[in-house]
C-alpha positions as CSV (number, residue, x, y, z in Angstrom):
1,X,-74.2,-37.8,-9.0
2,X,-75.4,-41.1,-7.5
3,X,-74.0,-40.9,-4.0
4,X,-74.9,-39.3,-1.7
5,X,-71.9,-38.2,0.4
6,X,-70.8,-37.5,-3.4
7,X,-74.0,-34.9,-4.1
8,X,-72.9,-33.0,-0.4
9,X,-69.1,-32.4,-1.4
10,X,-70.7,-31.5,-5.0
11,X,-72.8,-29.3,-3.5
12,X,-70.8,-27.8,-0.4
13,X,-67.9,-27.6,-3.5
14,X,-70.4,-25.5,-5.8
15,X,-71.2,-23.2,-2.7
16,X,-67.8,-22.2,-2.6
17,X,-67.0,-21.1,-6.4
18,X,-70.2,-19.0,-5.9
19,X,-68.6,-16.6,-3.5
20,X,-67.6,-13.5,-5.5
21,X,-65.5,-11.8,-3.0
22,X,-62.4,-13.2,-0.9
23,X,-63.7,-14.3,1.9
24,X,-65.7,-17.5,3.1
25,X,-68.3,-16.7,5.3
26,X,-69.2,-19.1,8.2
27,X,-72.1,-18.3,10.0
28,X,-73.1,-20.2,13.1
29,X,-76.6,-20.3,14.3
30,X,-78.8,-20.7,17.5
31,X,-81.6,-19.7,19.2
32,X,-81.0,-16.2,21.0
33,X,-77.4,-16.0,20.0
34,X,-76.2,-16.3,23.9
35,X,-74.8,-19.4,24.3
36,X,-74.5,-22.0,22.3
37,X,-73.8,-19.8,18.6
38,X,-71.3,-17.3,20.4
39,X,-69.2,-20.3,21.8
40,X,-69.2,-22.3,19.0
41,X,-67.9,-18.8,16.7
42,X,-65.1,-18.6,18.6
43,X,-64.0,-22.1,19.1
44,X,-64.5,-22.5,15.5
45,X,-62.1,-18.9,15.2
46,X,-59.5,-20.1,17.8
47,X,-59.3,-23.5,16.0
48,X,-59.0,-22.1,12.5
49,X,-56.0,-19.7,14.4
50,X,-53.9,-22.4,16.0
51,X,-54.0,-25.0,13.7
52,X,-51.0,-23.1,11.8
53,X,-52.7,-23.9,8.2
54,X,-53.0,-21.6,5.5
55,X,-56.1,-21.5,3.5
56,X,-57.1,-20.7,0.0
57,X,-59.9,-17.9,1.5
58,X,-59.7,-15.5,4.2
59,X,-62.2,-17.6,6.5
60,X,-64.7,-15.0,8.7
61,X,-66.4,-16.5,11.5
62,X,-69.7,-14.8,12.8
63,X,-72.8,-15.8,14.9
64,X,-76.8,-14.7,15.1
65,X,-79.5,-16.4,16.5
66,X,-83.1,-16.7,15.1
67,X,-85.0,-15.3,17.6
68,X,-82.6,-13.3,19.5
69,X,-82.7,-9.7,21.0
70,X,-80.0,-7.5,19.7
71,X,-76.9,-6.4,21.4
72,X,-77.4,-8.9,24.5
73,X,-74.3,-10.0,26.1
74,X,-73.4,-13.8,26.1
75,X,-75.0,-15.4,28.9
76,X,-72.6,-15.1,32.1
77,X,-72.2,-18.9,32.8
78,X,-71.3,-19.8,28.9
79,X,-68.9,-16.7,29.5
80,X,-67.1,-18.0,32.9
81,X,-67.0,-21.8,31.6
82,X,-65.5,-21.3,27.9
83,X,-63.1,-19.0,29.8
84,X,-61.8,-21.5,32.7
85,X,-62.1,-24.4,30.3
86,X,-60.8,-23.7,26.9
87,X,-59.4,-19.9,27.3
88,X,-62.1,-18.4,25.2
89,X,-63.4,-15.0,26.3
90,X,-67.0,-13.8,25.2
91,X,-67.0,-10.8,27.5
92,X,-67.3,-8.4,23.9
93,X,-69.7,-11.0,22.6
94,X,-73.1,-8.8,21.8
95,X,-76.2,-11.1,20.0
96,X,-77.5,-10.0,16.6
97,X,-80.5,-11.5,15.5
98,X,-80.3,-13.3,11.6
99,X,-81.3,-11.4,8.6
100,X,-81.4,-11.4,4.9
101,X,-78.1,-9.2,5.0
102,X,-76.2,-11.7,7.1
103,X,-77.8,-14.9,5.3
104,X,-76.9,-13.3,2.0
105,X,-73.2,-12.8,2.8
106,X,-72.7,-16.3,4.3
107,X,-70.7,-18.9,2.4
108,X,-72.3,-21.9,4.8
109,X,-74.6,-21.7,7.6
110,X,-74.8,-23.7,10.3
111,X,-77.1,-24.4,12.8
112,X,-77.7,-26.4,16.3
113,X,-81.0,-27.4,15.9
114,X,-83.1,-28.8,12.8
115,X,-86.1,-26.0,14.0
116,X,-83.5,-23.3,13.2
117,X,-82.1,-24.7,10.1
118,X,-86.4,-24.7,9.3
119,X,-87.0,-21.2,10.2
120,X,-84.0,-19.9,8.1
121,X,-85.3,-22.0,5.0
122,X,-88.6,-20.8,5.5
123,X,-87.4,-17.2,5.8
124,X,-84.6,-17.3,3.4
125,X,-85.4,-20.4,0.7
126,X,-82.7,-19.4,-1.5
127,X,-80.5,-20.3,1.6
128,X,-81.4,-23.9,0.8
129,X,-77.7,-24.8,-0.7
130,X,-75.7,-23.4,2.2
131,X,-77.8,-24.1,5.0
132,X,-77.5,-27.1,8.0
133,X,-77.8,-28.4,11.2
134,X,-74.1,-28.6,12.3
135,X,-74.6,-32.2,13.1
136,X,-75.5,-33.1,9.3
137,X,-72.9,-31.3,7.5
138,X,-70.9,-32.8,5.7
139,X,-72.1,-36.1,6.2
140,X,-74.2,-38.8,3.9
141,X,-77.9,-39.3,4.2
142,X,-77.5,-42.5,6.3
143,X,-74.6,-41.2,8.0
144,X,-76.4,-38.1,9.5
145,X,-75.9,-37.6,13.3
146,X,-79.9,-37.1,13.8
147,X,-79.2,-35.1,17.0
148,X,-79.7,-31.3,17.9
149,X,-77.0,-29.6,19.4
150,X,-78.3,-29.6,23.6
151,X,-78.8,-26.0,24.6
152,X,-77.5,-25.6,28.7
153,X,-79.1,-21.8,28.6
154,X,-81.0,-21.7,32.2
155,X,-79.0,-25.0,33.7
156,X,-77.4,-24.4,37.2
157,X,-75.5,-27.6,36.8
158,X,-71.7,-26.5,34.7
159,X,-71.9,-30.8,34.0
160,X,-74.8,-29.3,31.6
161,X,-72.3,-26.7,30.1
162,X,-69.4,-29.0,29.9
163,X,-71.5,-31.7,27.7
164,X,-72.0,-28.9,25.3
165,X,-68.4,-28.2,24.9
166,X,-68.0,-31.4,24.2
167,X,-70.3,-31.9,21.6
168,X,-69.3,-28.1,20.2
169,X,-65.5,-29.4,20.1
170,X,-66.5,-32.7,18.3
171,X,-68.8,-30.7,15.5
172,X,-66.1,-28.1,14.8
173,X,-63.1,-30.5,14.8
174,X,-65.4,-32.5,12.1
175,X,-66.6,-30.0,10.4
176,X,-63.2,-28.3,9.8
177,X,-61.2,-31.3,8.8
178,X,-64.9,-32.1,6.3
179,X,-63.9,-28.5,5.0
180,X,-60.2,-28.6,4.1
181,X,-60.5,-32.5,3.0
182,X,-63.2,-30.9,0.0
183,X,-61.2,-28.2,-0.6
184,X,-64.2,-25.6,0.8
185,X,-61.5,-23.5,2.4
């Protein structure tokens, strides 16, 4: 295949036969699996939920980040904005740091920052084919938004926490409608 955007769907496509079981396995990664991962699970949940469409998988949603601590509670300010702005609760959120079990039983994985999509690669190389920055996927070599996901962890300012949820709805808007228009889910 000569294009580009051609070789992704080819290759997002080809990730998706391989599944052997049922279900389609999005994993969503960040640093410490606090913030930005845990909000951007269950927007990506509560959007797959209300949009009313039926898919051809059962479509799991999960988080971990790449450095994190297990069994940490999402941050408190991530958990009072999502709340007040888009009705999501992360109070049951608890971090779970990546491994080869939870690479291995992902469909895709994506990522907010190109230094995590390296670390898993490095880690887990046979994670190549399902594996990228949730800015890039699912779009052309030229067309790549060349941007990390901003991480608000440690801002006082919510403005900082707001421009995130922004970004977050952007990506999983895009990367859902990328999905169902390739027939992924």
């Amino acid at each position: 295949v000569s294009d580009a955007t051609n070789y992704h769907h080819v290759r997002e496509v080809t990730i998706f036969f391989k599944k052997k079981n049922n279900d389609f396995r999005i994993l969503i990664v960040c640093t410490a699996n606090i913030t930005r991962s845990p909000y951007v699970e269950a927007l990506l949940r509560k959007t797959l939920i209300e949009s009313g469409l039926r898919f051809r998988k059962r479509v799991v949603v999960e988080s971990a980040g790449v450095k994190a601590t297990a069994n940490q509670s999402a941050l408190h300010e991530i958990t009072v904005y999502s709340k007040l702005r888009d009705h999501i609760v992360l109070s049951d959120h608890r971090s779970r740091k990546i491994s080869a079990d939870i690479v291995n039983n992902a469909s895709l994985i994506l990522a907010m920052e190109q230094m995590q999509v390296d670390g898993i690669l490095k880690k887990f190389p046979d994670a190549e084919e399902k594996t990228y920055r949730i800015t890039a996927f699912g779009r052309s070599k030229g067309d790549e938004e060349n941007t990390d996901v901003c991480d608000p962890t440690g801002s006082e300012d919510p403005e900082d926490y707001y421009h995130f949820f922004r970004i977050a709805r952007t990506e999983v808007n895009r990367v859902l409608e990328h999905m169902l228009r390739i027939g992924m889910i």
